[in-house]
N, C-alpha and C positions, 0 to 999 in steps of 0.2 A: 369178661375174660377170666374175672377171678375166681369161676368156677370148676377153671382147669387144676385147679389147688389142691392139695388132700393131706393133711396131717396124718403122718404116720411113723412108727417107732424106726430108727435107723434098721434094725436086724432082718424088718419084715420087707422093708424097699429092700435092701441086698437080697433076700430069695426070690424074690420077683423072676417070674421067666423073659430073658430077654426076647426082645423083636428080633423074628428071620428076615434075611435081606431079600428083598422082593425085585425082580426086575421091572422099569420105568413104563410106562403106557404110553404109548403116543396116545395123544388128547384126541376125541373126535370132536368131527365139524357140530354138534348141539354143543358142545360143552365150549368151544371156543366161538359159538357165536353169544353165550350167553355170557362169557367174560366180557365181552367185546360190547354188548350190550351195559353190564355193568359199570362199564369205565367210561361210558356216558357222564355216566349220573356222578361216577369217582371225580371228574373233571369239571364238573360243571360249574362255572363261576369262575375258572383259570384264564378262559381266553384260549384254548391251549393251539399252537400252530406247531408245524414241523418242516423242515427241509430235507432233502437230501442232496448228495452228493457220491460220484458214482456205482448209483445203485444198476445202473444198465448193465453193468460188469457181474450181475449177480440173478441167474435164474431166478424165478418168481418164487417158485417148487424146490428149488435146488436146497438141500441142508447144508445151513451155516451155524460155525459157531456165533452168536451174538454179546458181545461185551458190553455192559452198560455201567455209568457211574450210580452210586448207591447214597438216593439225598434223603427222601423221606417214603412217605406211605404210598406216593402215588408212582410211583417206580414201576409198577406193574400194570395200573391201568394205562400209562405209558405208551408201555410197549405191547402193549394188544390194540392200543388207539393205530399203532406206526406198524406193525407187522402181519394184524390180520387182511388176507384168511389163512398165514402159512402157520403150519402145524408146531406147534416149539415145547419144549420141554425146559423147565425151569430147575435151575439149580439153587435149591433153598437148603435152609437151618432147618437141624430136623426139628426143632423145640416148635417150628410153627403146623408139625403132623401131630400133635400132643393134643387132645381137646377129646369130649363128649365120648369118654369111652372106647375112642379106638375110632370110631363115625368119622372124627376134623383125618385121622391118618388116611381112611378108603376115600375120602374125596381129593384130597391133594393127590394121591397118585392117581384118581380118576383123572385129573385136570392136568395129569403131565406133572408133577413136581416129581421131581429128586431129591431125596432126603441125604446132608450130609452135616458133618460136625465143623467147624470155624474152626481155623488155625490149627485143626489137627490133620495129622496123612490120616489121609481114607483110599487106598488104591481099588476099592469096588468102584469108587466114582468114575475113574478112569473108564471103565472095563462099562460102567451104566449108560457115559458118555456116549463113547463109541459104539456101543449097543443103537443108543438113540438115531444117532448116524448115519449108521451103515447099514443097520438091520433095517429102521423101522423109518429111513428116510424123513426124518425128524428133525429140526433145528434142537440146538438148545442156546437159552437163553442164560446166562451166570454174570454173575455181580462180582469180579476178578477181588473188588475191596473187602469181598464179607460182611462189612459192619456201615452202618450208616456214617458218613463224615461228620466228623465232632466239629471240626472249624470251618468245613466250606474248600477243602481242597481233598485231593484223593488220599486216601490211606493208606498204612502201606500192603503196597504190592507182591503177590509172590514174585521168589526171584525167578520160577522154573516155568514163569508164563510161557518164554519162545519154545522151550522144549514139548510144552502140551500143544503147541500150535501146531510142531512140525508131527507131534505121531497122530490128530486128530486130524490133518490133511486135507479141511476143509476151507471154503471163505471164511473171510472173519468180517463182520462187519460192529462199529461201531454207534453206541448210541450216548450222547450227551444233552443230559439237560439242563434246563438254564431256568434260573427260577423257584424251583422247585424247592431246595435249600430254601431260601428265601423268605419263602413262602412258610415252610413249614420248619425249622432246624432244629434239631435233636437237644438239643440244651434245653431248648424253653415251651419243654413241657405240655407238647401235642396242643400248644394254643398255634393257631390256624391264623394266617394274618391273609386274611381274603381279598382284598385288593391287588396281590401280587399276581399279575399274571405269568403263566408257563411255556415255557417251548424246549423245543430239542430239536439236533441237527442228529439224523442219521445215515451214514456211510460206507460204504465198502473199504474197510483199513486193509485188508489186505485180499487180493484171487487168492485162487488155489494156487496158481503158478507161481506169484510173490511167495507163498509162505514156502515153496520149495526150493525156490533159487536163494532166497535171502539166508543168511545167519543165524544162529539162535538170537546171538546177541545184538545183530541188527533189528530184530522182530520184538523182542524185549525193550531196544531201544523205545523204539516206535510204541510201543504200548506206554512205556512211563511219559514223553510225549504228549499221547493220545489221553492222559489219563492227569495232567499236567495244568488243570483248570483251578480259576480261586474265585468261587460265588459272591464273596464281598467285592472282590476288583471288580467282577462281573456289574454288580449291582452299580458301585461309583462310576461305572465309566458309560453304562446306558443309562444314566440320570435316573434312578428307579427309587422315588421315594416311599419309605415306609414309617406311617404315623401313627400305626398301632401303639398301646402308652404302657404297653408289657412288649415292646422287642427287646429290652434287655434283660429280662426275668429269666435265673437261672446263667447268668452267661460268665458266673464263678464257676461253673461247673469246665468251664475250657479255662477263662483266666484265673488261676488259683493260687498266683504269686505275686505279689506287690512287686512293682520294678523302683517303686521308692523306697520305700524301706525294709524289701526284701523277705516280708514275714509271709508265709503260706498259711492257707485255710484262714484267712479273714477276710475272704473279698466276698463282697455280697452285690448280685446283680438284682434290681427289684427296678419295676419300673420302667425307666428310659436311663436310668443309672445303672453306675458302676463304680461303686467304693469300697475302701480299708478300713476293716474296724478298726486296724492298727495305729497308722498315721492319719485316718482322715482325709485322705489322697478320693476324689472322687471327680470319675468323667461320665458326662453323657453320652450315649451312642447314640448320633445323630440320626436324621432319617436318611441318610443318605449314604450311611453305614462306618461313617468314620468312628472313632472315639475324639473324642476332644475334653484336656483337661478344663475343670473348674475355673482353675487361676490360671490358665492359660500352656501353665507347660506340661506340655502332652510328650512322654518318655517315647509312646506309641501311637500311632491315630489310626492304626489295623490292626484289626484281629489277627488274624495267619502270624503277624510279624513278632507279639505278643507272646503269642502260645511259639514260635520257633524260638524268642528266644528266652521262653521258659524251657526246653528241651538244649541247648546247651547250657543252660545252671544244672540241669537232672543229668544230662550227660556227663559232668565234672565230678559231681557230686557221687554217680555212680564207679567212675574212675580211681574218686578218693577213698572208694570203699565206704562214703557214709551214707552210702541210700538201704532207707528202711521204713518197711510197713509196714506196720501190728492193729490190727483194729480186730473188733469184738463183729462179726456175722450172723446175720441170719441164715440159714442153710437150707438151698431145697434143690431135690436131686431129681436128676431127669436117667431112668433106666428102661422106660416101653415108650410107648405115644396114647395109655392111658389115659395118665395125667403126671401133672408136677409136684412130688410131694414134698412136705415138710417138715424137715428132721427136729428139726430143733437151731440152738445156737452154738458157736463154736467160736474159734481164732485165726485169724487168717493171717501170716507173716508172709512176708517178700523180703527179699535179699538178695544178695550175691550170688546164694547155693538156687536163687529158683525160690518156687511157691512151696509155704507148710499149709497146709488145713488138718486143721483137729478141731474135735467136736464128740457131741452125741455122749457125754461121760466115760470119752477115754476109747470109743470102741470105732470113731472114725479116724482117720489118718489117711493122710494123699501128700505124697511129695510128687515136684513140677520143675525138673529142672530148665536154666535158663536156655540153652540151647534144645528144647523140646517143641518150640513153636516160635513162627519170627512177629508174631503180635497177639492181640488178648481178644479173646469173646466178651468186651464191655457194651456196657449199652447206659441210659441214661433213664428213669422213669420204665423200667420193664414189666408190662406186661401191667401198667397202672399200679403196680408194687411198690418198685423205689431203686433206685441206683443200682448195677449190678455188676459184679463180676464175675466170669465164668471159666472154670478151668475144668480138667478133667480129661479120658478116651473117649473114644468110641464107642466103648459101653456103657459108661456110666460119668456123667457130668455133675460138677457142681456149680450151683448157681449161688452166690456168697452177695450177701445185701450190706454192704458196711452201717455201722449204725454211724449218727451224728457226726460226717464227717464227708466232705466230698474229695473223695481220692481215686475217680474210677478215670477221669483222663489222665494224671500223673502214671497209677499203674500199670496204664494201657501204652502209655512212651518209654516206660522204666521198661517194659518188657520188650519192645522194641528194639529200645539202644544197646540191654544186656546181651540180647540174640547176636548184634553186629558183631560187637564189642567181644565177645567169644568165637564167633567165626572167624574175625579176624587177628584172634589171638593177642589183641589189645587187654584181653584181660584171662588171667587163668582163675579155674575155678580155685574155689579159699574149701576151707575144708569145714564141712557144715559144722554150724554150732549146736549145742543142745537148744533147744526151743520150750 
């Protein structure tokens, strides 16, 4: 994939001609028997089973919208193992139309994909949606989390979910899987722990006639809910052991704050461990998913519970006015579906005012305020590169690699809490500083 790359001077990406907005394809029956085929082979060694539950309430043909949670790479062959042969249109990140010239962008919208930006409004999407819908008798299929779960529970959620339900006026059906996190989690570095086998329960969460008699905020309910799952408890409570001797490699990348002695960026997951360079504080993650301290007193013995309450320390901390992030970036911007290019290096701050990036010798600059988006384009190991964060429009994105430092779940809760925390007028904006 590291051929999607291309070094180029910052002035010359900025003349680039942007990409025109294309309307979606419905997929033909070759091209969805040959996904369908593929995710054979995607699955193979999972074991992988599925149920339902009242799918009879749902034309076979009928276009639904489909919700699924967002764990690892096999997300997709998934749901072409559970949905074919109906026709569906997927609601993807445009960064994955970027490839081979323009070639990776003509086959995703062959194949039905929708190209859109993470955590930024895109109201084409809407307008693509419904297109899919209504014109072209289409499902679509979207990932309501955006980003793959960093700890094994769902991320966070827009809040204008029931309102899309009610103008999209179709079924809604649900897809959850089990396992799959597990199997493969975002922390630890695309290693593959192949013993775990997969499943998923998929359902009709709501008729057409639900989503019109219900609430906004009743349907909204029902989706956090619906969306309301923790892969670790999952794991402890069907007895599911994993003896792989890298499941805790990388798993500083989610816990990244000592609950002993409080010190951040010193925890190192390697192994089946998980310790402080600081104090020397080290737990095993057992196979069976707990943590368990060394000497016995264990502050936490869950993940989830961990990383929740490292997000009220960052919650406070942002309240107190002391949360700050300045790290030194690598810089590569996404402006066609060419490819990805590489500007160079720059500076990346977070604060109270929102994200600065500058870079390029003075000639790039992008401010992000906090109330511009209610969470972050991170990702963990992108694209075989290295830790990422992603900010930027619709037209032009930046993809920010922090050097020697793992700060992309912090950033990605810091942006989070700031969103609330302004909405709900818990915090007014401070008046920027010089940078």
């Amino acid at each position: 994939m590291k051929n999607t790359f291309k070094i180029m001077d910052y002035d010359k990406v900025m003349a680039l001609p942007r990409p025109t907005h294309k309307q979606p394809r419905k997929p033909g029956m070759f091209w969805r028997t040959l996904i369908r085929i593929l995710s054979v082979f995607s699955l193979s060694g999972t074991k992988f089973t599925y149920t339902k539950e009242r799918m009879e309430l749902v034309g076979k043909k009928e276009p639904c919208l489909i919700l699924m949670n967002h764990s690892c790479f096999l997300d997709m062959p998934i749901a072409y193992r559970i949905l074919f042969p109906r026709a569906i249109n997927i609601v993807c990140t445009t960064d994955a139309f970027v490839g081979m010239g323009g070639l990776m962008s003509w086959l995703m919208y062959t194949i039905g994909c929708i190209p859109t930006q993470k955590f930024v409004t895109d109201v084409s999407l809407i307008k693509d949606m419904t297109y899919c819908l209504k014109e072209k008798k289409s499902s679509i299929l979207m990932y309501p989390e955006a980003s793959y779960s960093f700890d094994g529970r769902a991320t966070q959620l827009p809040r204008k979910m029931g309102v899309l339900l009610k103008k999209l006026d179709v079924p809604v059906l649900m897809i959850e899987t089990f396992g799959a996190f597990n199997r493969n989690p975002l922390y630890n570095q695309l290693q593959v722990r192949k013993g775990v086998p997969v499943s998923a329960k998929v359902r009709c969460l709501y008729t057409r006639e639900e989503v019109q008699n219900l609430s906004v905020k009743e349907l909204s309910d029902g989706l956090d809910e619906a969306f309301g799952f923790d892969q670790w408890r999952y794991q402890q409570e069907t007895g599911l052991e994993i003896h792989d001797g890298f499941r805790a490699d990388g798993l500083n990348r989610i816990l990244y704050r000592c609950p002993h002695c409080n010190t951040e960026g010193q925890m190192l997951g390697k192994g089946t461990t998980l310790s402080c360079g600081s104090c020397g504080k080290t737990y095993e993650l057992t196979p069976q998913g707990f943590l368990q301290a060394a000497d016995g007193d264990s502050a936490f013995t869950h993940v989830p519970d961990w990383n929740a309450w490292q997000r009220q320390q960052l919650r406070q901390e942002i309240l107190d006015g002391k949360y700050l992030l300045d790290v030194d970036v690598d810089i590569v911007m996404m402006v066609d579906h060419k490819c990805l290019y590489h500007v160079g290096e720059g500076r990346l701050v977070h604060d109270l005012t929102g994200f600065h990036l500058t870079g390029c010798d003075g000639r790039l600059e992008y401010h992000q305020k906090p109330q511009g988006s209610y969470s972050l384009y991170a990702d963990y190991y992108w694209y075989e590169i290295g830790d990422m964060i992603g900010i930027g429009t619709n037209e032009i994105r930046y993809h920010c690699f922090p050097k020697g430092c793992d700060v992309v779940a912090k950033t990605r809760m810091a942006t989070e809490e700031m969103y609330q925390l302004y909405k709900s007028r818990q915090l007014k904006m401070p008046e920027e500083t010089t940078v």
